[in-house]
N, C-alpha and C positions, 0 to 999 in steps of 0.2 A: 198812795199817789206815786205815778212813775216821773221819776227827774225827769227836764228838760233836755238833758244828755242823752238818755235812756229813750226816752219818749220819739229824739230824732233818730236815732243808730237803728230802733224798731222799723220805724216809717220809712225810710231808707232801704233797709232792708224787703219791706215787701213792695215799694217802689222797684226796683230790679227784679224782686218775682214776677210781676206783673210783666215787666219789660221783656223778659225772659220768657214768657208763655204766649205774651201777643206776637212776640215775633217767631218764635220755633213755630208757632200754627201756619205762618203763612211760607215757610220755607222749601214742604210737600206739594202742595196744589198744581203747579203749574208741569212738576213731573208727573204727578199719577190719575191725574183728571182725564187728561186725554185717552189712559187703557180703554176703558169703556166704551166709546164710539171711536175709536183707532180704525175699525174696518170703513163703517162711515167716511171719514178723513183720507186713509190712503183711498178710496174709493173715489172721493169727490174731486182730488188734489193730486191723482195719479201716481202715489205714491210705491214705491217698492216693500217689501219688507225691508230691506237695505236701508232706504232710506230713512225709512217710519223709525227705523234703530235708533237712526244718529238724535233723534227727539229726544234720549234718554241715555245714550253716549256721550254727545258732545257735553249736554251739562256737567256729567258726574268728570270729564276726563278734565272740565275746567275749573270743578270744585276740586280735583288734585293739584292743576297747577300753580289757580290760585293760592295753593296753602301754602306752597313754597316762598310767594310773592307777597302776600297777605302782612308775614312779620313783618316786613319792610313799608308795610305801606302803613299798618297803626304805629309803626314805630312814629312815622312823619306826621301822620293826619291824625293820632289819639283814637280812643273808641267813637268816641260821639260821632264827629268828621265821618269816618271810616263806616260804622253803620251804617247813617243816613247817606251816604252817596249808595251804598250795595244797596239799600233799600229802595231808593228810585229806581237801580237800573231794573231789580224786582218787577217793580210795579211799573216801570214801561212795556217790559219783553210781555208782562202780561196783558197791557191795555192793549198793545199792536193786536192781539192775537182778534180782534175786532174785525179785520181790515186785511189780514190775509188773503194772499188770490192762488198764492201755489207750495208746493213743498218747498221751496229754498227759502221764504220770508217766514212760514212756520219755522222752519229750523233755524231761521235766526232769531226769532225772538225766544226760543227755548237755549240760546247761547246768551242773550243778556239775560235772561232768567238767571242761568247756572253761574254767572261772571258774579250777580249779585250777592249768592247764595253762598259763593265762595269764598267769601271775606265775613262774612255773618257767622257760618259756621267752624272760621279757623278762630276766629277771636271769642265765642263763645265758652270755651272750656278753659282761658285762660280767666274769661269777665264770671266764670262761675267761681274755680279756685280762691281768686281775689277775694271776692264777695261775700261766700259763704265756706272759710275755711275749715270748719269744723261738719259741715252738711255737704259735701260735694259730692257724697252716692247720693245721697233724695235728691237735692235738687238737679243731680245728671239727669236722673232716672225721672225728672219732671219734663226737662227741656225735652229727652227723646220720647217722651210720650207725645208731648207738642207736634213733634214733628209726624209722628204715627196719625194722630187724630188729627191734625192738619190734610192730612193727605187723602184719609178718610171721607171726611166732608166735599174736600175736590171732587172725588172720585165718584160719590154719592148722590150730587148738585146735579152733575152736568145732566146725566139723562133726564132728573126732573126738571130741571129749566129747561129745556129739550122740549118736554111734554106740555108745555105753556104756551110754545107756539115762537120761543127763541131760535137762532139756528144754533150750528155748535159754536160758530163764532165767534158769537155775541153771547153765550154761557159761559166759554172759555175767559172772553174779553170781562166778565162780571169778577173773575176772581181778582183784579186788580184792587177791587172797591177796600178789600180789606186792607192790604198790602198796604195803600195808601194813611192807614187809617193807623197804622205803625208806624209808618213811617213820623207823622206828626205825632205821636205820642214820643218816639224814641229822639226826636228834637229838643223835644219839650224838658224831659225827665232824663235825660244820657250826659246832659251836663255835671250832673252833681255824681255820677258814675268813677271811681278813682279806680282803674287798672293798669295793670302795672306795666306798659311796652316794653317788647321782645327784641331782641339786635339781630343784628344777620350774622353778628360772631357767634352767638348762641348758636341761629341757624345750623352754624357751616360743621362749629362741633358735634352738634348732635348727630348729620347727618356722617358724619364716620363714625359712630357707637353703632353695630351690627343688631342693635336691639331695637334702633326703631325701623331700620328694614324690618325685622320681625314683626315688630307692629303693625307696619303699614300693609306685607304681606295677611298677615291674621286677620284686618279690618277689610281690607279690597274682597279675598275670596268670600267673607259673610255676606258683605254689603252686595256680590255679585248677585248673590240670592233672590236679595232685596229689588233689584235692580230690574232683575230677568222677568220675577213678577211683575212687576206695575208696568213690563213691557206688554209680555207675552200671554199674562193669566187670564185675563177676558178675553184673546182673542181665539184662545187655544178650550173654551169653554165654549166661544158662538163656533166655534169650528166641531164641537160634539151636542150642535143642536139647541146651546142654552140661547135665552133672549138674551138682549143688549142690557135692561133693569138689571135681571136677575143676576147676570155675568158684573154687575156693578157691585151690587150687593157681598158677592163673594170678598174685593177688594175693602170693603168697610170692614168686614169681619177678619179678613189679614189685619187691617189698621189698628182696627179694637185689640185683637188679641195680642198684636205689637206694642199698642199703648199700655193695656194694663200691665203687661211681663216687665216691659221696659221702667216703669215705676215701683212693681211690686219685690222684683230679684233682686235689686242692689239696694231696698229697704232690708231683708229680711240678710243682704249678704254685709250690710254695712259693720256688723262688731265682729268681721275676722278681719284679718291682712291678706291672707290667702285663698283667692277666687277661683281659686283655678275648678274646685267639682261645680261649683255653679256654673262655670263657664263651659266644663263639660256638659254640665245637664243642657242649656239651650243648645248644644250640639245634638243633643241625642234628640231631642224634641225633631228638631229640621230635619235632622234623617228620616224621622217615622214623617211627616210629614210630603218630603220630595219622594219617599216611597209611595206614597201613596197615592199623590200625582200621578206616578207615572206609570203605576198597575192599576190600582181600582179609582179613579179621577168621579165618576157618577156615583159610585156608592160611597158614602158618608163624605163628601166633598168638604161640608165645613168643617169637620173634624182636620183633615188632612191641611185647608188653610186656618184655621185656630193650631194647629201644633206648628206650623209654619209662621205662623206673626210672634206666637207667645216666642220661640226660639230666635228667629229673627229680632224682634225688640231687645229682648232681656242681652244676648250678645252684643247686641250694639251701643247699649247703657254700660254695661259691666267693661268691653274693652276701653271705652274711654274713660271708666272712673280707672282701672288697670292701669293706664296709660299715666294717668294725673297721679297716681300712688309712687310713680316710678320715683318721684322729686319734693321734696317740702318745701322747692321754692316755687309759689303762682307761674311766675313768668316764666323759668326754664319747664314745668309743669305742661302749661297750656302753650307753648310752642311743641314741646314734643305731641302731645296731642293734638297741635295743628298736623305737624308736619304727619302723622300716623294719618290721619285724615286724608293727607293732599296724595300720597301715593296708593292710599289706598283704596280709592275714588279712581283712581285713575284705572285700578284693576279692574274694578267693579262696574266701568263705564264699559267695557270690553264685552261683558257676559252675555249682555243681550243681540251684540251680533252675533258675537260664536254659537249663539243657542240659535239666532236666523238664517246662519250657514247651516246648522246641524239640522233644522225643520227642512230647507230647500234640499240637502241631499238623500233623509230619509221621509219627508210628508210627514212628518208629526214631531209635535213637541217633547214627546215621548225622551229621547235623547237628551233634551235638554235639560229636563229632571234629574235624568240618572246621571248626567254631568254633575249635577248640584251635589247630587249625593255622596260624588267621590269625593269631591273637595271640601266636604262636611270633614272626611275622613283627615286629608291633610291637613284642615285646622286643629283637629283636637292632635297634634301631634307638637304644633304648635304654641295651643293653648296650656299644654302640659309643660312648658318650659318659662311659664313668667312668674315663679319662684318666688314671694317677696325676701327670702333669704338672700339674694343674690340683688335687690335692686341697685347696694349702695357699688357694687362690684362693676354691675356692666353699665351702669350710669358715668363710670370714670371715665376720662379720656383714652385710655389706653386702651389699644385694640387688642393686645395678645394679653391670651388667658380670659377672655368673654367668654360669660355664657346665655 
């Protein structure tokens, strides 16, 4: 028979898994839904590629600034507070999306999307550390599948509610249903959540340690990856003839192969200290992957997006478990890994215009692949410097002698 002690510290614990997975699903939707019918939408809404960018810009450049902001705001409001406000603003920027008449009210409910998503995702890696201190590769490596298969679904819905006889903006407007549906769960059960609040003194130190610039650098150019796809991937596939389904289809199978790498590599990389060849390997994946985009895109297509999600996930689980390793305390832990987050969001909000400036001056997306592929290159130049021999070193205050 398990004690009374035992029996709640369990319960507890898979209470926050749950919490943990209902909300990482709904944190994608409201960025990667729209690829799909994007031509639809700038079509019906006049939109530019310029504009259609800022859909998938402005959030991510608010989920960087947010992280900066974010410590300061659970320090005052706790997690519970803090959640459940980002989750409203969630599930409004998505209900609007009902009700839309022109590009500038879409792009602003894809700004309280990102405002929401921005506080969610900086206090997540500290509410994981906390919680599950001895599991923080599995359960990372659960939350970014969340967020991969979260986005999946978006992506996968919209054309079939589509096909029922909805428009898009009342399929769009459908993804709030969930959103809300965490939100009253995360009311209900975030009370009994103990995490630890971050200071802005923490902030202010961490951000003169040159090691989470490197972070937040490493995390921006991977995520620009991530970014450029769920901008550009469907539109640069109806643009070689594919249907609007099928070009959907492709975004589930990035998703999927995002979700299971994203769970599967920081399981199988959890009993070393030293990540650094896994974290090369999803480099090398994305490479074969953006090569392949951007020479042979119709011949074996899911191949080239399955090594492009397995690469993309599994990097993006493994730099933030990377990140959380750097510290054995939760809260300086999971502020570094906000703050690695908030800059490097900011990066990665960036990629999909510069890949819609690079399509308007040569007519293909073509460029914006082989963009991907170089900066695959400068991460692993990167990734080959996060060392755990050196973490207790450049984690000091002192700037001279870093490495």
């Amino acid at each position: 028979m398990i004690p009374a002690a035992r029996y709640s510290q369990l319960r507890s614990g898979w209470i926050i898994l749950v919490l943990i997975v209902l909300i990482g699903l709904n944190l994608r939707p409201f960025l990667v839904a729209p690829g799909p019918i994007l031509n639809t939408i700038m079509s019906e809404l006049g939109m530019t590629v310029y504009s259609a960018s800022l859909l998938t810009l402005l959030p991510m450049l608010l989920m960087g600034v947010g992280a900066f902001v974010s410590p300061g705001l659970q320090a005052a409001w706790g997690t519970r507070k803090g959640m459940c406000i980002a989750l409203m603003l969630l599930f409004l920027g998505s209900l609007l999306r009902t009700w839309v008449q022109d590009g500038v009210t879409l792009i602003f409910t894809a700004v309280l999307c990102g405002a929401g998503v921005a506080f969610v995702q900086s206090a997540m890696p500290g509410l994981i550390k906390s919680s599950f201190p001895r599991q923080v590769a599995p359960i990372t490596g659960v939350y970014s599948a969340c967020l991969m298969v979260g986005g999946a679904l978006g992506a996968y819905s919209i054309p079939h509610l589509m096909e029922t006889g909805l428009s898009w903006r009342q399929s769009l407007g459908l993804l709030a249903v969930p959103v809300f549906i965490a939100m009253l769960v995360g009311w209900r059960y975030l009370a009994g959540v103990q995490a630890n609040r971050p200071t802005m003194t923490q902030v202010r130190v961490l951000l003169h340690r040159p090691r989470t610039w490197s972070l937040m650098l490493a995390f921006g150019l991977i995520n620009g990856g991530y970014s450029t796809l769920v901008a550009w991937l469907a539109p640069y596939y109806q643009s070689l003839g594919w249907e609007r389904a099928t070009s959907a289809t492709l975004i589930v199978v990035l998703s999927v192969c995002q979700a299971l790498s994203a769970v599967g590599l920081p399981v199988l990389a959890r009993k070393q200290t030293d990540r650094r060849l896994w974290l090369i390997l999803t480099l090398v994946m994305q490479a074969t992957g953006f090569c392949g985009l951007a020479l042979w895109p119709s011949e074996m297509a899911m191949l080239w997006l399955g090594m492009c999600g397995a690469g993309l996930g599994g990097s993006f689980s493994l730099i933030i478990v990377t990140a959380l390793d750097h510290s054995k305390a939760p809260e300086e832990a999971g502020t570094l890994a906000a703050l690695m987050q908030g800059g490097g969001f900011m990066i990665a909000g960036l990629t999909p215009w510069i890949v819609a400036l690079f399509n308007d001056m040569t007519g293909s997306f073509v460029s914006g692949w082989l963009l991907h592929l170089g900066l695959v290159m400068i991460t692993a130049c990167l990734y080959w410097r996060f060392n755990p021999q050196y973490y207790d070193q450049v984690m000091q205050p002192v700037v001279a002698g870093q490495r």
